[in-house]
C-alpha positions as CSV (number, residue, x, y, z in Angstrom):
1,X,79.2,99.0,95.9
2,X,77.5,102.8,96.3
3,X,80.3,105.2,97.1
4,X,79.1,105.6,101.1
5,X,79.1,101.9,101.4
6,X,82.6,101.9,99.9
7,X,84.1,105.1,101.6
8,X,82.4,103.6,105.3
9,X,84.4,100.5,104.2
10,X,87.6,101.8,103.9
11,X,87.6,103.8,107.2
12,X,86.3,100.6,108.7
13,X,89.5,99.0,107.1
14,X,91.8,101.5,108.1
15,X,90.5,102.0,111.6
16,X,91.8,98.8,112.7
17,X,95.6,99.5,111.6
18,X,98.1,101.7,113.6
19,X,97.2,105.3,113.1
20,X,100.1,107.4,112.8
21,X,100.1,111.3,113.3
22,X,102.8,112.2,110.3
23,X,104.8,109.8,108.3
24,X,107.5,110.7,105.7
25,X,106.6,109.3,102.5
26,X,109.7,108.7,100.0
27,X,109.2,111.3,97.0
28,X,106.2,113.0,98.4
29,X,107.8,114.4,101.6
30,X,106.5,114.3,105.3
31,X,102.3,114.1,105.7
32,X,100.6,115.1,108.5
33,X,97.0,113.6,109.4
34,X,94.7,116.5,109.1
35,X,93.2,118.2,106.3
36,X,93.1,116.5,103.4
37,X,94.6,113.5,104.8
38,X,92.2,112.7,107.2
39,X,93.9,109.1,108.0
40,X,97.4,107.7,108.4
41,X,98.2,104.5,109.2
42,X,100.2,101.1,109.1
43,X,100.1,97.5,109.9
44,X,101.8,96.7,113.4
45,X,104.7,94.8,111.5
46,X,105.3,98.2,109.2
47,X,104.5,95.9,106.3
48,X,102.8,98.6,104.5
49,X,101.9,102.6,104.8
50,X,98.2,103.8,104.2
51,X,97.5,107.2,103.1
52,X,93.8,108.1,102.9
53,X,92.3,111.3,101.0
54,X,88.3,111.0,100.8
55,X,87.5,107.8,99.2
56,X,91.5,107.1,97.0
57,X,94.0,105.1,98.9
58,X,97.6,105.5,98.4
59,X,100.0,102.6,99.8
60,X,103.4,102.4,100.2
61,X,105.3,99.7,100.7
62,X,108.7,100.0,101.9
63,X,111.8,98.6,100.4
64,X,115.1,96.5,101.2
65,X,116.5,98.2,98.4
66,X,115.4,101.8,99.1
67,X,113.8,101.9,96.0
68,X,110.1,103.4,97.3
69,X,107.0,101.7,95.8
70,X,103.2,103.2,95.7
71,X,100.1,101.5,94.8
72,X,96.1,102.3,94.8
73,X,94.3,100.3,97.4
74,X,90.6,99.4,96.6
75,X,87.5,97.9,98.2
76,X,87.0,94.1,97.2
77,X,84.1,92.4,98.9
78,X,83.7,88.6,97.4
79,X,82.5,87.6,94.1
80,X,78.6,86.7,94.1
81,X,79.5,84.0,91.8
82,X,83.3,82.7,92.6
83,X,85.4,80.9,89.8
84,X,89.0,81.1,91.4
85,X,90.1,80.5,94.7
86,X,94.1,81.2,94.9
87,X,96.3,80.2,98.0
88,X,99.2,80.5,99.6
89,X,102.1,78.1,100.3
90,X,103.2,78.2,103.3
91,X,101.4,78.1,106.4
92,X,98.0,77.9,104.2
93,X,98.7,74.8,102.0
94,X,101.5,73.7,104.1
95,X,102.3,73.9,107.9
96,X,106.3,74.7,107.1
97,X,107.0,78.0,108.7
98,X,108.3,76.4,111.3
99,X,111.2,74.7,109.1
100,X,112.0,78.1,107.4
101,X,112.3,80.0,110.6
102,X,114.4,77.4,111.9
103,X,116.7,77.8,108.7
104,X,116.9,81.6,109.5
105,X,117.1,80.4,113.3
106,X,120.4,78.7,111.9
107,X,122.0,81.4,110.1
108,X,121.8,83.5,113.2
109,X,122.9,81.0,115.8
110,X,125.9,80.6,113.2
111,X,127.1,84.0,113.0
112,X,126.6,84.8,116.5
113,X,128.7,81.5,117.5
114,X,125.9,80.4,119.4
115,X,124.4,77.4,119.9
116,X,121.6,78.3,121.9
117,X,120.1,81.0,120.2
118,X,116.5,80.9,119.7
119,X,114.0,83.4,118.7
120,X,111.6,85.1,121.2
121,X,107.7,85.4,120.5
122,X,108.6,89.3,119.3
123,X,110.5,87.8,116.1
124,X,108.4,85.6,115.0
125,X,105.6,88.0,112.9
126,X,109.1,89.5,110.9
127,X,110.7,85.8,110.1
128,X,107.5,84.6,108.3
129,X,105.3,85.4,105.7
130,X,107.7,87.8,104.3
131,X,110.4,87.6,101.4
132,X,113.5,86.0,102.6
133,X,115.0,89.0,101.9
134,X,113.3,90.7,104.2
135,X,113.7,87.9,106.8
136,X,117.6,88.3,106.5
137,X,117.4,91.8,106.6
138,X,115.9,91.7,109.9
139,X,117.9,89.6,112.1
140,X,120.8,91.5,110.5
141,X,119.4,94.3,111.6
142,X,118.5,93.2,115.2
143,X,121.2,90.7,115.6
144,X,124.4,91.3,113.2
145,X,124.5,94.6,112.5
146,X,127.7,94.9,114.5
147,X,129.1,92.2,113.7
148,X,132.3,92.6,111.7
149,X,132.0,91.5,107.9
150,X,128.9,90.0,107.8
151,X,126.2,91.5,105.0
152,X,123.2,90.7,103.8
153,X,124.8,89.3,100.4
154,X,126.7,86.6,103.0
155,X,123.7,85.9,104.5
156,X,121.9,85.0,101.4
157,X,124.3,82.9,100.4
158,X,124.5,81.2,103.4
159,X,120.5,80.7,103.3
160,X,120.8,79.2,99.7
161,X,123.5,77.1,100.5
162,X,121.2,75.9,103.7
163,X,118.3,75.3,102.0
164,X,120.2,73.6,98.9
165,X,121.4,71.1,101.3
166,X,117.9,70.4,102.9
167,X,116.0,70.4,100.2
168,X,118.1,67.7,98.1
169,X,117.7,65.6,101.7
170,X,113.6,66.1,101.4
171,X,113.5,64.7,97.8
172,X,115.8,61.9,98.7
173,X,113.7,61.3,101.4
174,X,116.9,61.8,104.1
175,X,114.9,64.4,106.3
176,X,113.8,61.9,108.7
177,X,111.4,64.5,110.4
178,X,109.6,65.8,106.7
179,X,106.0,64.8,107.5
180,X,106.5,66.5,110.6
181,X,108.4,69.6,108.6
182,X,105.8,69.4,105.8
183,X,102.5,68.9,107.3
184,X,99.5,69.9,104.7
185,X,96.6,71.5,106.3
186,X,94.3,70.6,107.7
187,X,91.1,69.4,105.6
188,X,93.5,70.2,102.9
189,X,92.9,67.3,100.1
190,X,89.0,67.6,101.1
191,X,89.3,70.9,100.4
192,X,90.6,70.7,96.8
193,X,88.9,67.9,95.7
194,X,85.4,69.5,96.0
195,X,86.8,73.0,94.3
196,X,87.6,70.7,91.8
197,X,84.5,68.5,91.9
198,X,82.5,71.9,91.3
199,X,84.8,73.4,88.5
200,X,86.6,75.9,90.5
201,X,90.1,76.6,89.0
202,X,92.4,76.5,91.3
203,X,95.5,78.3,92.0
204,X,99.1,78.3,94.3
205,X,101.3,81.3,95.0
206,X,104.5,81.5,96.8
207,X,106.7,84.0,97.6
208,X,109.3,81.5,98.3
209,X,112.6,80.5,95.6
210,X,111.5,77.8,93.6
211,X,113.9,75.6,94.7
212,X,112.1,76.3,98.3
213,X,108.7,75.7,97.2
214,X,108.7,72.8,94.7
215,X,109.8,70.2,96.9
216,X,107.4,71.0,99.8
217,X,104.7,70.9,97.5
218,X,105.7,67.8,95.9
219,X,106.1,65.9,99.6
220,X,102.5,67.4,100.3
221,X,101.2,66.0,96.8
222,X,102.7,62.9,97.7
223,X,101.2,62.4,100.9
224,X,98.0,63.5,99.7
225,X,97.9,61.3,96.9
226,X,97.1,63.5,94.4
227,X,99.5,63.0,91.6
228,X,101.3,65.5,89.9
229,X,100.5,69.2,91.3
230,X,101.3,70.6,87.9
231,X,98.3,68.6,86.5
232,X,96.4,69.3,89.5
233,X,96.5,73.1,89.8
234,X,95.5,75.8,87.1
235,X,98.2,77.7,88.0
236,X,101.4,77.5,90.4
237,X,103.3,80.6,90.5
238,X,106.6,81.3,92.8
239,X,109.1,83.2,93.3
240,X,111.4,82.2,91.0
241,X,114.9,81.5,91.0
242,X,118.3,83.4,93.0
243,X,120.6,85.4,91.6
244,X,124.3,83.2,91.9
245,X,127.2,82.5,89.7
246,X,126.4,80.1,87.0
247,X,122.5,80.8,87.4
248,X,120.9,83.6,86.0
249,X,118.1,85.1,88.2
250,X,114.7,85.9,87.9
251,X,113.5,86.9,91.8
252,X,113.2,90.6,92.2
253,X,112.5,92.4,95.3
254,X,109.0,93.7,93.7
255,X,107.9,90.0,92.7
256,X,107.5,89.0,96.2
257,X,104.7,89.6,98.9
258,X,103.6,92.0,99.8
259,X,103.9,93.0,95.9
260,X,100.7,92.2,94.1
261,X,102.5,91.2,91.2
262,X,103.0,87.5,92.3
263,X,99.1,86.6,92.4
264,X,98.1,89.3,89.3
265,X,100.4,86.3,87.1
266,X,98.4,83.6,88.9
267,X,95.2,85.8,87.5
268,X,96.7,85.9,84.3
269,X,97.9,82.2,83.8
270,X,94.1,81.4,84.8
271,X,92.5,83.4,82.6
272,X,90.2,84.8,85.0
273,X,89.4,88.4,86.9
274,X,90.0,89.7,90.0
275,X,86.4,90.5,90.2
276,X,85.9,86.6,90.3
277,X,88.7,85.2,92.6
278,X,89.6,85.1,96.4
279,X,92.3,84.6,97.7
280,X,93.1,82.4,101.1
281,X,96.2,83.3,103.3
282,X,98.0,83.4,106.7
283,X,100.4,86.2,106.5
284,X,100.1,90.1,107.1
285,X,102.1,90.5,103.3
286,X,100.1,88.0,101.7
287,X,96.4,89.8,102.0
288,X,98.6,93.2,101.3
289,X,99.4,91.5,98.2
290,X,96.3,90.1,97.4
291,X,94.4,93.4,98.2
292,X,96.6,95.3,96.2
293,X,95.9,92.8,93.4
294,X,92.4,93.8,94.0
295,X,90.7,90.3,95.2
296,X,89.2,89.5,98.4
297,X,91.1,87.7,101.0
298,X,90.5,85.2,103.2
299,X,92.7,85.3,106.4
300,X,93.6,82.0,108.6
301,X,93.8,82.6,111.7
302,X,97.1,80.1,112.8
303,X,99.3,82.9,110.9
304,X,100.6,86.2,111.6
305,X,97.2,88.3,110.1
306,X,96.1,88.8,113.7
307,X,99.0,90.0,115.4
308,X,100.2,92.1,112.2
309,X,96.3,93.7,112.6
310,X,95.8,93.2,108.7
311,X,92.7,90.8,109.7
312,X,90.5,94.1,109.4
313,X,91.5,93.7,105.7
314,X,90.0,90.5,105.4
315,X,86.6,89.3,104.3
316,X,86.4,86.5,106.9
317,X,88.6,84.5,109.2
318,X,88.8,81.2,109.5
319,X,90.1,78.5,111.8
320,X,90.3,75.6,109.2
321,X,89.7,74.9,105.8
322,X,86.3,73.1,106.3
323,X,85.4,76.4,108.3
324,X,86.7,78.6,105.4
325,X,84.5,76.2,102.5
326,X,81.3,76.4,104.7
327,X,81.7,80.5,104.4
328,X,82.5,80.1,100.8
329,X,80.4,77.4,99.5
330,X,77.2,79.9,98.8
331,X,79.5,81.8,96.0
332,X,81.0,78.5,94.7
């Protein structure tokens, strides 16, 4: 891309995000907008910080652990010729956000000793799409914080604990409402068989505990009729596991979306370059993550892209996956 085409994209790009007049960036101090910095800006749900000098992109993404993280942002328009499509889990491969959120829903009706809890339209964009991490850390922040004695360490436990519980019912077959839970997408199976049919490796990235995302892709496989998704995908990457007593841990903070590091394995395990992939999500951290990887994104629109305003980071929008192959099907 010639360097005007690529700076007029990035302002394009940034344009559409909350412009901020200063911002204090951690270990580079306060920036005001001005000279050199002629743009400042964020998505609406503060998933990530832009900081624009000429045509180099810094972004920082913030952290539950107050460790600060920067990374490059770059221009990535699709592949001419496209060998990898990667997607999401939830909410792209499978309509399930709203069991999670009701899980979080849980936790917070339990510690507030009230059964009628419920969250408003406001919470939705920071329960979903994001680590569960930072899901906890936001209703205790809204909702807990002065409540005596309970942390986020209690809260995570609780959530495992939750989850444990459903998840054993789901492969059992004891959740009486799955299909409704679990829904795949729709034109999903049509979808993969014709990537398949024309050679197009295939990848699935979660940000979700693997003890979260096997079993709803296995009750999706399984209503699909697709067999086994480890002989089906090129490459399924999550989370991986909790830290607990008697399990040793492999899920850090920096693995999970809005990190890049979760879909740059799925590049790896595939063999293939970012120059030759897109990737397909719902979520405001997923495109950060998949931009930060440096591949294309393709946004749906049922997620929280629009109201986050990350859709200006996307290639294309789509409404379905039929929609979203008809867009793609020239590069396939």
């Amino acid at each position: 891309m010639p360097a005007d085409c690529g700076k007029k994209h990035l302002m394009n790009e940034l344009d559409a995000l909350e412009a901020l007049d200063c911002f204090h960036f951690p270990g580079i101090g306060e920036i005001r907008k001005g000279n050199p910095f002629p743009q400042i800006c964020c998505t609406k749900d503060r998933c990530a910080y832009f900081l624009r000098q000429a045509q180099e992109v810094l972004v920082y993404l913030p952290s539950q652990a107050g460790l600060p993280a920067y990374y490059a942002w770059h221009v990535a328009g699709l592949p001419e010729k496209i060998k990898a499509v990667l997607m999401d889990l939830d909410g792209t491969t499978v309509k399930s956000e709203r069991f999670w959120i009701s899980i979080i829903e849980e936790i917070a009706r339990r510690c507030l000793h009230d059964d009628t809890f419920r969250f408003t339209d406001e919470d939705i964009p920071f329960v979903s799409g994001f680590s569960v991490s930072e899901h906890l850390s936001y209703i205790h922040r809204k909702y807990l914080a002065e409540i005596k004695n309970i942390s986020l360490p209690l809260l995570r436990n609780m959530y495992v604990q939750i989850v444990k519980e459903k998840m054993q019912q789901l492969e059992k077959g004891r959740i009486n409402d799955a299909e409704n839970f679990f829904q795949p997408s729709e034109y999903l199976r049509d979808f993969l068989l014709e990537l398949k049919r024309q050679q197009i490796k295939i990848g699935l990235v979660s940000s979700g505990v693997h003890e979260k995302a096997w079993p709803e892709i296995v009750q999706v496989f399984r209503h699909l009729e697709l067999g086994d998704p480890l002989d089906f995908y090129d490459a399924i990457v999550t989370a991986g596991f909790s830290v607990r007593r008697g399990q040793a841990g492999t899920l850090g903070e920096l693995e999970a979306k809005p990190h890049p590091w979760l879909y740059a394995e799925a590049l790896h395990a595939m063999h293939v370059s970012y120059s030759e992939a897109v990737v397909i999500e719902d979520s405001s951290a997923g495109v950060v993550a998949a931009r930060l990887a440096r591949m294309p994104v393709i946004g749906m629109k049922e997620g929280n892209i629009v109201s986050s305003g990350t859709a200006s980071l996307c290639a294309f929008m789509g409404s379905h996956l039929k929609e979203v192959y008809e867009h793609l099907s020239g590069r396939l």
